[in-house]
C-alpha positions as CSV (number, residue, x, y, z in Angstrom):
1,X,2.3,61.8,60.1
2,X,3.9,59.1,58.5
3,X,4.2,55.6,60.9
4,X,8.6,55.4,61.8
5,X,9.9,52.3,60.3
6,X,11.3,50.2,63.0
7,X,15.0,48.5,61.6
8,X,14.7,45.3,60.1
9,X,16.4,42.3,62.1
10,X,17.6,40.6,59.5
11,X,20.8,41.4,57.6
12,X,21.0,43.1,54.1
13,X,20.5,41.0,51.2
14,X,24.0,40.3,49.1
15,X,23.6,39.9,45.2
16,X,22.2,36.4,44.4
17,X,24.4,33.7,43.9
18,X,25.0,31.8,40.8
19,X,25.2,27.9,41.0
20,X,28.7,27.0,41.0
21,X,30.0,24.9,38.1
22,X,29.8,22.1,40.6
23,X,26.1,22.0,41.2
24,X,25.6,22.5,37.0
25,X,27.8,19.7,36.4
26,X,26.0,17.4,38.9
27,X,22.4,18.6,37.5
28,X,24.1,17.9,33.6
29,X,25.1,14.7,34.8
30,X,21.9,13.4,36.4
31,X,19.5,14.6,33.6
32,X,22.3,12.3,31.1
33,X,22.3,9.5,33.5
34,X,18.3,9.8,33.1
35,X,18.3,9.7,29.7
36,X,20.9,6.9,29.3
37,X,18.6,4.9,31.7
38,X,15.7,5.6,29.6
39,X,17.6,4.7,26.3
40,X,19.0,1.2,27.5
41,X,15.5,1.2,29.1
42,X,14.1,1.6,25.5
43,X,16.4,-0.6,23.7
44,X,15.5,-3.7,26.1
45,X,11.7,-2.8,25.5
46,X,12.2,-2.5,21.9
47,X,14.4,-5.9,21.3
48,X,11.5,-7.8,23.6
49,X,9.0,-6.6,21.3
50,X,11.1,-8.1,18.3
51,X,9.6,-11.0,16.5
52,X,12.1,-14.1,15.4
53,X,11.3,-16.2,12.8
54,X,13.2,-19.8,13.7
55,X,14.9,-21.3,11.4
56,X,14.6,-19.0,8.3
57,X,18.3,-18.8,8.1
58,X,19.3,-21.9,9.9
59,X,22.5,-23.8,7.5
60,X,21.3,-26.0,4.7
61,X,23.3,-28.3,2.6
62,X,25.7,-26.7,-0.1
63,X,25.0,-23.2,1.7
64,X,26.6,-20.2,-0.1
65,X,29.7,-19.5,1.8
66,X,29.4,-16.2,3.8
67,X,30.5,-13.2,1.9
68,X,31.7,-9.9,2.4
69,X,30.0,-7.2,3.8
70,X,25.9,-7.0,5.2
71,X,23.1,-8.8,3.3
72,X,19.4,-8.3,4.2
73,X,16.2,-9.8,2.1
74,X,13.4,-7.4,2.5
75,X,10.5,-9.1,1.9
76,X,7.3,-7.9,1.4
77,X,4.1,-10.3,2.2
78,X,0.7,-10.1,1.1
79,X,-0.7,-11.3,3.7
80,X,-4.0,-9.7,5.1
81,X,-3.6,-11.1,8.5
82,X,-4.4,-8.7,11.2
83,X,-7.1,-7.1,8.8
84,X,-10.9,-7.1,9.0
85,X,-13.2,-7.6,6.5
86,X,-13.9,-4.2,6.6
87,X,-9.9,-3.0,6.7
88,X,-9.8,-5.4,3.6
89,X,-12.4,-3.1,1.4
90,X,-11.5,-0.4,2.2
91,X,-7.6,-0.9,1.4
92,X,-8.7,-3.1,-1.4
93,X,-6.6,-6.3,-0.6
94,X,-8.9,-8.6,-1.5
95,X,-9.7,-11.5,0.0
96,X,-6.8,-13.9,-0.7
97,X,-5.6,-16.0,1.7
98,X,-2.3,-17.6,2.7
99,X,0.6,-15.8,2.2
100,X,2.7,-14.5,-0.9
101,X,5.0,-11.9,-1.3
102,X,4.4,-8.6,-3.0
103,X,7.7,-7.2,-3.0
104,X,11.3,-8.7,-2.5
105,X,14.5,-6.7,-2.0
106,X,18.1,-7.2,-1.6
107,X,19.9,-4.7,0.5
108,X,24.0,-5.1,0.4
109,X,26.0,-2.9,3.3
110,X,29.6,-3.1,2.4
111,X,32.2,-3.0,4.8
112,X,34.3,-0.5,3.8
113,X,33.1,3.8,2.5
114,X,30.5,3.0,0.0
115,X,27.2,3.3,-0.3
116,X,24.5,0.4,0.8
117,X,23.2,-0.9,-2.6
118,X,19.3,-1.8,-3.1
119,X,18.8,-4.3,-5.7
120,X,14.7,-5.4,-6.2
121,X,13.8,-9.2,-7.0
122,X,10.8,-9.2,-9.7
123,X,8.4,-11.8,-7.5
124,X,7.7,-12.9,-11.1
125,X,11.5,-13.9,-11.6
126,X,11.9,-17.6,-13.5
127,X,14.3,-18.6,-11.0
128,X,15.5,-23.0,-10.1
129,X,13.9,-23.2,-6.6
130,X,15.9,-26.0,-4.6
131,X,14.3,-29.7,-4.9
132,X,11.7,-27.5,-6.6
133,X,12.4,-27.3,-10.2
134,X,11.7,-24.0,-12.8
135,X,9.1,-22.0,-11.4
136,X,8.8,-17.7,-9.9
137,X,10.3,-16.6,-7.4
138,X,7.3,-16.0,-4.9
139,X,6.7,-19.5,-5.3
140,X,9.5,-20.3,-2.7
141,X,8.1,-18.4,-0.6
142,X,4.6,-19.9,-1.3
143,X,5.7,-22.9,-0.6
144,X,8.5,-23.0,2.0
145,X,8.3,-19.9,3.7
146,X,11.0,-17.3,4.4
147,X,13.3,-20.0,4.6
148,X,13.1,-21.6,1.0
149,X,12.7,-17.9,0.1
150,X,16.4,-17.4,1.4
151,X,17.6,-20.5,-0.1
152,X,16.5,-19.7,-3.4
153,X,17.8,-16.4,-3.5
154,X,21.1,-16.9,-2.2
155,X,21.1,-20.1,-5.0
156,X,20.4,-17.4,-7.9
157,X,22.6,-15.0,-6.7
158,X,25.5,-16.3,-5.4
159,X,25.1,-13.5,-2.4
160,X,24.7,-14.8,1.1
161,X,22.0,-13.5,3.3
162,X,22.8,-12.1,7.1
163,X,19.3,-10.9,8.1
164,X,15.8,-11.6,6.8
165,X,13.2,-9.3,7.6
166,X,9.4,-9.6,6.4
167,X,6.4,-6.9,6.7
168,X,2.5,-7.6,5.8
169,X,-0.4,-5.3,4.8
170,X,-1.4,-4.4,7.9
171,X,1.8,-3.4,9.2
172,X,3.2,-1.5,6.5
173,X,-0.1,1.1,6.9
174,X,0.5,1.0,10.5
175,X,4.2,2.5,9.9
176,X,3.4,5.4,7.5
177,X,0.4,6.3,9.9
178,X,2.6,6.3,12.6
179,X,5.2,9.0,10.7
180,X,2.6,11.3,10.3
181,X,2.4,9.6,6.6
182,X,5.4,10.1,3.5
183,X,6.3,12.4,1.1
184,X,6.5,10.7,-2.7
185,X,7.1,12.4,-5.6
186,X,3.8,11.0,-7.7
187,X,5.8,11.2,-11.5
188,X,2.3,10.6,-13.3
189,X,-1.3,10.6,-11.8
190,X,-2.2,7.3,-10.9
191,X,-5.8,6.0,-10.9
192,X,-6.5,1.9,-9.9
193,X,-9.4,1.1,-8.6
194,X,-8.1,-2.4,-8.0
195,X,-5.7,-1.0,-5.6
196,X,-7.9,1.6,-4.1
197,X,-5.6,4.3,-5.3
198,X,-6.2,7.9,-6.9
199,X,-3.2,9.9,-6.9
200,X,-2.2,13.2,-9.1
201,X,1.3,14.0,-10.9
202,X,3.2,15.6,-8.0
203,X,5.3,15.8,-4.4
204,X,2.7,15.1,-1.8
205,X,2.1,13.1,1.7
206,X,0.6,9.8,1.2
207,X,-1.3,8.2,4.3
208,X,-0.9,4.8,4.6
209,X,-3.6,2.8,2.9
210,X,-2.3,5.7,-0.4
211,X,1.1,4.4,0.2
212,X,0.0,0.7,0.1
213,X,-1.9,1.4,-3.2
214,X,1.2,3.2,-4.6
215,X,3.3,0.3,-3.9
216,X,0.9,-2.2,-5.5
217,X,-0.7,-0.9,-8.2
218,X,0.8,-2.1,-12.0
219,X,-0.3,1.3,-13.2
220,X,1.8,3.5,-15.8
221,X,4.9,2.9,-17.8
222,X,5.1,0.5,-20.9
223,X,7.0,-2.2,-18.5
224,X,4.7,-2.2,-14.9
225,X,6.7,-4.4,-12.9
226,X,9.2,-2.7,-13.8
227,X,7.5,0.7,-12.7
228,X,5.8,-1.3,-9.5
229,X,10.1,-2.4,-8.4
230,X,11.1,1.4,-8.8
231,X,8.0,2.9,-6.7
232,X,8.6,-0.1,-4.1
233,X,12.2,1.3,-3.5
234,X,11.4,4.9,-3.7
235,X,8.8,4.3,-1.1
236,X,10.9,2.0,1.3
237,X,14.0,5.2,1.4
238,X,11.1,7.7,1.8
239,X,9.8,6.1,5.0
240,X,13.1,5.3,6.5
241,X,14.3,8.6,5.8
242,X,11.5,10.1,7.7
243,X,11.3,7.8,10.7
244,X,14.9,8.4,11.3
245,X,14.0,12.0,11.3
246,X,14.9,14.0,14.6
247,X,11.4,15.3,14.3
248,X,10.0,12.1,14.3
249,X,12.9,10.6,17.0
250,X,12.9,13.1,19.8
251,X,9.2,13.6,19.9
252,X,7.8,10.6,22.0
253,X,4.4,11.0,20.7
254,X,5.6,10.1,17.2
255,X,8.5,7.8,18.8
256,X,6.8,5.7,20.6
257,X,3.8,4.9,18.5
258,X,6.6,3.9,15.8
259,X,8.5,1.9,17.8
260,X,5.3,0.1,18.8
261,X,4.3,-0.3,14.7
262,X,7.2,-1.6,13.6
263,X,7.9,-3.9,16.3
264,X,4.3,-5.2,15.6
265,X,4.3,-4.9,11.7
266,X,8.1,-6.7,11.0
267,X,9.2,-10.4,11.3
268,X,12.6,-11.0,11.6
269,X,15.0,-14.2,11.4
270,X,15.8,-15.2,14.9
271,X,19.3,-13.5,15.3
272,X,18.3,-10.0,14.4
273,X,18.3,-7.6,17.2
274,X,18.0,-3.9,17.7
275,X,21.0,-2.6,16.9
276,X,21.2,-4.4,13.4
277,X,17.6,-2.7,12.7
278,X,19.3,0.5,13.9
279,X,22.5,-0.6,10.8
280,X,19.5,-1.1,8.5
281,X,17.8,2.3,9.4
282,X,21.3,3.8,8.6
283,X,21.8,2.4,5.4
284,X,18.9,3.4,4.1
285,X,18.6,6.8,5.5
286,X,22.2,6.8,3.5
287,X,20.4,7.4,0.1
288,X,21.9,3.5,-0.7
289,X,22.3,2.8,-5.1
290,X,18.9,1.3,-6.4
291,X,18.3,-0.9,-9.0
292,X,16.3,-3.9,-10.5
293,X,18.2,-7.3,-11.2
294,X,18.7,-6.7,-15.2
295,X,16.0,-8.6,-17.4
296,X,14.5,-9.0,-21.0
297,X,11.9,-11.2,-22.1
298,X,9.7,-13.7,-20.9
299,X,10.6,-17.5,-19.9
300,X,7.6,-20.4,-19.9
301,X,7.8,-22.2,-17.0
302,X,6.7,-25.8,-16.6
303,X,3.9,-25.2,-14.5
304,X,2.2,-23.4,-16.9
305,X,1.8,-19.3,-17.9
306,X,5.3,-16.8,-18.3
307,X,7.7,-15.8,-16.2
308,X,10.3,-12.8,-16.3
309,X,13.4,-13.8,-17.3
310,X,16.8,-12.3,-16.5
311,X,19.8,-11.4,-18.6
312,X,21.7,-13.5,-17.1
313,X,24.8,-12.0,-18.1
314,X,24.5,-8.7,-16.8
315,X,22.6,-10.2,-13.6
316,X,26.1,-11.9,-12.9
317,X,27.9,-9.4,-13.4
318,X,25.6,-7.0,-10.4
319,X,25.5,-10.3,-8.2
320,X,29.3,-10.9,-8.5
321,X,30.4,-7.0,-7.4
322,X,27.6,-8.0,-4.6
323,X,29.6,-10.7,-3.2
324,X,32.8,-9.5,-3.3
325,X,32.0,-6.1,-1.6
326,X,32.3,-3.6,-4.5
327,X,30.4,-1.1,-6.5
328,X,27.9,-2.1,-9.0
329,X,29.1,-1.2,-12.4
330,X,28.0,2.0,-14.3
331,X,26.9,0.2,-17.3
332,X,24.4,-2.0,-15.2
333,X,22.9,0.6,-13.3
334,X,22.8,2.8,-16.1
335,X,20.8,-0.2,-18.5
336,X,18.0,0.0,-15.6
């Protein structure tokens, strides 16, 4: 016989409660007051990690007047500081030493709709160097540094500079390992031993000693410096595109690591912060007009061998809408 089921004290069960709107908008508001604190916590860690160059910018006499709009040199330095012998081989850098630059980039942000413009500098330019004389344009920077680098650029061009930002070997592999590596579209197979590079025809995800290769090599086309500018530019959009990637941003493994790379990779002049880092990320994530200052020919220079020389003429008339905030012409970009 079955056992008679004594009544329970306690009283019957309602149906369950939902939280009220108040306790959801206090839980919203504390996980967003978490992740502003963690923002503003990552900005501050972010801007410490920031390194300034002094002086790079600092006012010089018959400076070019500021102009309108946002200027940024992007320079790229050949440097192989931060590498081991070993790092050296096998991303086939060589063995120089001192410091040149490999790459060299003017970035214009207007102020008003359109879009950021990326105009590259041929390091071989024939360009006057201040209290220099004739000579190429990494020869500024060979010998005076980002900060005759800047002089001489804004001397050719007329443009004045806002921000200066510089990048070696080491760091540039650092940042496309740290992205999970970048997606190129290869327009001919490429093989340079010199540069350590072996690439077929093709879209496909280059790691980053590929990507240094890619960037260096003087492989392919009839005009490879030419070819070397366009790759250079193609490859700086494809890895800003992709770090500013929500699959890249949100995830703190990849994050993290990047925000660690490029804060150790870049060099920046002295007032450059986070936020205009976060204006260049924009830009460029803004698919910004590329081209090459226009040239033709070759220039002897008085220390001896040949130098690229620009049309000056058509160079004008790209610097010129630079400076005064407005589109490059058609016929310029078109020539390129």
């Amino acid at each position: 016989m079955r056992a008679r089921r004594e009544p329970s004290d306690k009283p019957p069960r309602g149906p369950r409660r939902l939280p009220s709107w108040k306790t959801i908008s206090v839980i919203v508001a504390g996980v967003l007051v978490a992740l502003l604190v963690a923002a503003v916590g990552m900005f501050f860690w972010i801007d410490s990690r920031l390194s300034g160059i002094d002086g790079v910018l600092d006012d010089y006499e018959g400076r070019v007047a500021d102009t309108p709009g946002t200027n940024w040199l992007l320079v790229g330095s050949d440097s192989r500081e931060g590498l081991t012998a070993a790092e050296r081989k096998k991303l086939a850098t060589g063995k120089a030493v001192g410091r040149r630059t490999d790459s060299m980039m003017l970035l214009h942000l207007p102020d008003g709709g359109d879009k950021p413009t990326l105009v590259s500098l041929p390091r071989d330019s024939a360009v006057t160097i201040p209290g220099k004389g004739r000579d190429k344009l990494n020869s500024a920077y060979a010998i005076g540094g980002g900060k005759l680098l800047v002089q001489t650029v804004e001397t050719v061009t007329g443009v004045h500079i806002d921000n200066y930002m510089e990048i070696g070997f080491a760091g540039f592999v650092d940042i496309v390992d740290a992205v999970g590596g970048v997606e190129i579209n290869v327009r001919a197979a490429v093989n340079d031993p010199k540069a350590g590079l072996k690439l077929k025809k093709g879209t496909q995800v280059l790691t980053g000693s590929q990507a240094l290769g890619y960037v260096r090599t003087r492989k392919g086309g009839a005009l490879p410096d030419f070819e070397r500018t366009k790759r250079q530019r193609q490859f700086l959009g494809a890895v800003v595109k992709k770090a500013a990637s929500p699959g890249v941003l949100i995830n703190p493994f990849t994050s993290i690591p990047l925000a660690m790379s490029a804060t150790d990779a870049v060099q920046v002049d002295s007032g450059t912060g986070v936020f205009n880092m976060l204006s260049l990320g924009l830009a460029m994530g803004d698919s910004p007009v590329t081209t090459v200052v226009p040239f033709g020919g070759n220039e002897v220079i008085p220390g001896g061998g040949t130098a690229v020389k620009w049309d000056r003429a058509k160079a004008l008339v790209l610097f010129n809408a630079l400076k005064e905030d407005k589109p490059v012409p058609k016929e310029i970009l078109d020539a390129n």
